[in-house]
N, C-alpha and C positions, 0 to 999 in steps of 0.2 A: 515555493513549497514543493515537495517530491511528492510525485502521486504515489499511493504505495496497490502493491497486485492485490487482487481478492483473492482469496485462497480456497479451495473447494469445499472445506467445510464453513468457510462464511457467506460464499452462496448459497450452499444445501441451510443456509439456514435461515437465509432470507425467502429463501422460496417456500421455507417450513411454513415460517408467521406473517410473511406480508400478506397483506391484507384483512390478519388477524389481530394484530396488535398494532399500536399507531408506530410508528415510520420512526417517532423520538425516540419509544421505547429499544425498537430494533438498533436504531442509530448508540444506543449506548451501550448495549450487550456488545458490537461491533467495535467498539469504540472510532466510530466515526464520524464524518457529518448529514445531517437530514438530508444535505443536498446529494450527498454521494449514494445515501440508501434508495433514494428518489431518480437519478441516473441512473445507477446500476439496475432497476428493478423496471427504467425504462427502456433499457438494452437487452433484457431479457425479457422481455415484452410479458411483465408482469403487471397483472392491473388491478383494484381494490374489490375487483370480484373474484381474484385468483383461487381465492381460498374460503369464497361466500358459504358453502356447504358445507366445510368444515368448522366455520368461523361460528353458525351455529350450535355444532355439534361440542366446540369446544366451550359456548355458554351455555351450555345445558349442561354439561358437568360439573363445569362451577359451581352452579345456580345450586347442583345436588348436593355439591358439599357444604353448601354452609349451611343444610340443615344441619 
């Protein structure tokens, strides 16, 4: 199987939501595999708190809208 490059707007966008949405979800907007989103986010030495303040910030708007 050919590895294929990551392109700069599918890191910029893994770096958007890792750690705020689960790793499958990302892996499918990507269309790639959990393992590859799971590498590459260990290569950029991204980790499940990368985004922990924001990860908040982005449930709390949710939470607003569905009043």
């Amino acid at each position: 199987m050919k590895k294929r490059v990551w392109t700069l707007p599918e890191i910029e966008l893994l770096k958007e939501f890792y750690g705020m949405i689960p790793a499958g979800v990302i892996a499918m907007m990507l269309n790639r595999s959990v393992n590859a989103i799971y590498t590459k986010a260990y290569k950029l030495k991204l980790t499940s708190l990368h985004n922990k303040g924001r990860k908040a910030k982005y449930i709390k708007i949710m939470n607003n809208n569905k009043n």
